[in-house]
C-alpha positions as CSV (number, residue, x, y, z in Angstrom):
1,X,-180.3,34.2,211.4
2,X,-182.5,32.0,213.3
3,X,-182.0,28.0,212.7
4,X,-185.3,27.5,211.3
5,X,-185.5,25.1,208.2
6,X,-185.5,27.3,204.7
7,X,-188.6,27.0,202.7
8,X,-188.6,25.4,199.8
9,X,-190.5,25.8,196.7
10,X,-193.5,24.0,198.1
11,X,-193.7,26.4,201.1
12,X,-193.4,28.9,198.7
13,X,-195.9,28.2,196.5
14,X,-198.2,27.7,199.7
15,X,-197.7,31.3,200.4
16,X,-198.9,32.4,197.0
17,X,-201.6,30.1,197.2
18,X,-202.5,31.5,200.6
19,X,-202.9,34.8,199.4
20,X,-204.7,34.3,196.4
21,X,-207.7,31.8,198.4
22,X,-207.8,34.4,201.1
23,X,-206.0,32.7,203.6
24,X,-203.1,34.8,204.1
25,X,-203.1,38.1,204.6
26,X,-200.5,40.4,202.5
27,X,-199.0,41.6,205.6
28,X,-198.7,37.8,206.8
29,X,-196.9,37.2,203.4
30,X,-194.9,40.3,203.1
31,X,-193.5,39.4,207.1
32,X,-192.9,36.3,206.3
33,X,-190.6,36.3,202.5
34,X,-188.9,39.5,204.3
35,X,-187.8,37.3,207.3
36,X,-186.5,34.8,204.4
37,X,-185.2,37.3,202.0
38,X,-183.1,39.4,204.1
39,X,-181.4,36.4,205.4
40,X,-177.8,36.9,203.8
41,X,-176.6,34.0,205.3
42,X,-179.0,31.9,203.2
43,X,-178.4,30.9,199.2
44,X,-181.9,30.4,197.0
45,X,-182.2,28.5,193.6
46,X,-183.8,31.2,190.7
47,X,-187.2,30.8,191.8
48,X,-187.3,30.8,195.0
49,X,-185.4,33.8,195.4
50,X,-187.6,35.8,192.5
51,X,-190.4,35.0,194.3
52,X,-189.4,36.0,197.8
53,X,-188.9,39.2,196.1
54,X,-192.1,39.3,194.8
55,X,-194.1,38.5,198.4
56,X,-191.4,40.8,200.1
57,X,-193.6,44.3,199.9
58,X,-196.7,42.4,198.1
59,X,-198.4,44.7,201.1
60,X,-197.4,48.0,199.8
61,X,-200.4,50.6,198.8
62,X,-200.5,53.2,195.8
63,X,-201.6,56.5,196.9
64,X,-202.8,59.3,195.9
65,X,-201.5,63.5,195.6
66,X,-203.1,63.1,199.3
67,X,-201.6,60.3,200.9
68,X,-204.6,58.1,200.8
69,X,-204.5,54.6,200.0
70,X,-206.2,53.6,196.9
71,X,-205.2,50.5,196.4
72,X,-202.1,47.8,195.6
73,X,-198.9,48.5,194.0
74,X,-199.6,44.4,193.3
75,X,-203.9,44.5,192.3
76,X,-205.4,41.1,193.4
77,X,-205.3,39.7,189.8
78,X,-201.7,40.4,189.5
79,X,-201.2,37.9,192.7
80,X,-203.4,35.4,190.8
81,X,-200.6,36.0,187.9
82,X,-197.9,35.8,190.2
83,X,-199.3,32.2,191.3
84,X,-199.3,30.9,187.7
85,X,-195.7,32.4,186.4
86,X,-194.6,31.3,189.8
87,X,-195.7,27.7,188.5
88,X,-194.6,28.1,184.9
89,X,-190.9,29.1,186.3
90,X,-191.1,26.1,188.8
91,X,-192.2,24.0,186.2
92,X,-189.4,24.9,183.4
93,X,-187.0,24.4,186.2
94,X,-188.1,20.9,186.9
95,X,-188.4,20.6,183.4
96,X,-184.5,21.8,182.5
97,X,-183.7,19.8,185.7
98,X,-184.9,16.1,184.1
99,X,-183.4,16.8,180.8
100,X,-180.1,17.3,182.2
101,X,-180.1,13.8,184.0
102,X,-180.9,12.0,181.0
């Protein structure tokens, strides 16, 4: 696709963070993880792939039997949470990752 560098885990996680301080918009994140996830030519480890899924769409609304928007599909909390199993995935990874050099 384009011969940017792929984001790693860090970038990743700066995304998340982004989002949950205020400093990233959900249509910034959602832009940006669907630019990287629909990139076929590129191959993600576990994590970084289930969390491009979660950013890709992070934007979409809920609405009601009108059509209005009344909120998130993804509440703000639920970003929060995405933040911390986000961490707790990364962290069992690095985790399984030093056990399997010793």
């Amino acid at each position: 696709m384009s011969r940017e560098r792929q984001p790693g885990l860090d970038e990743i996680e700066a995304r998340l963070v982004g989002l949950v301080d205020g400093s990233m918009t959900r249509d910034e994140a959602d832009r940006w993880a669907g630019r990287w996830y629909t990139d076929d030519s590129l191959d993600w480890d576990d994590v970084s792939l289930w969390a491009l899924e979660e950013l890709f769409g992070i934007d979409l609304q809920q609405t009601d039997e009108h059509g209005t928007p009344v909120g998130y599909l993804q509440p703000d909390d639920g970003v929060a949470e995405l933040l911390d199993e986000f961490r707790r995935r990364r962290g069992d990874r690095t985790c399984r990752a030093g056990s399997a050099e010793k």
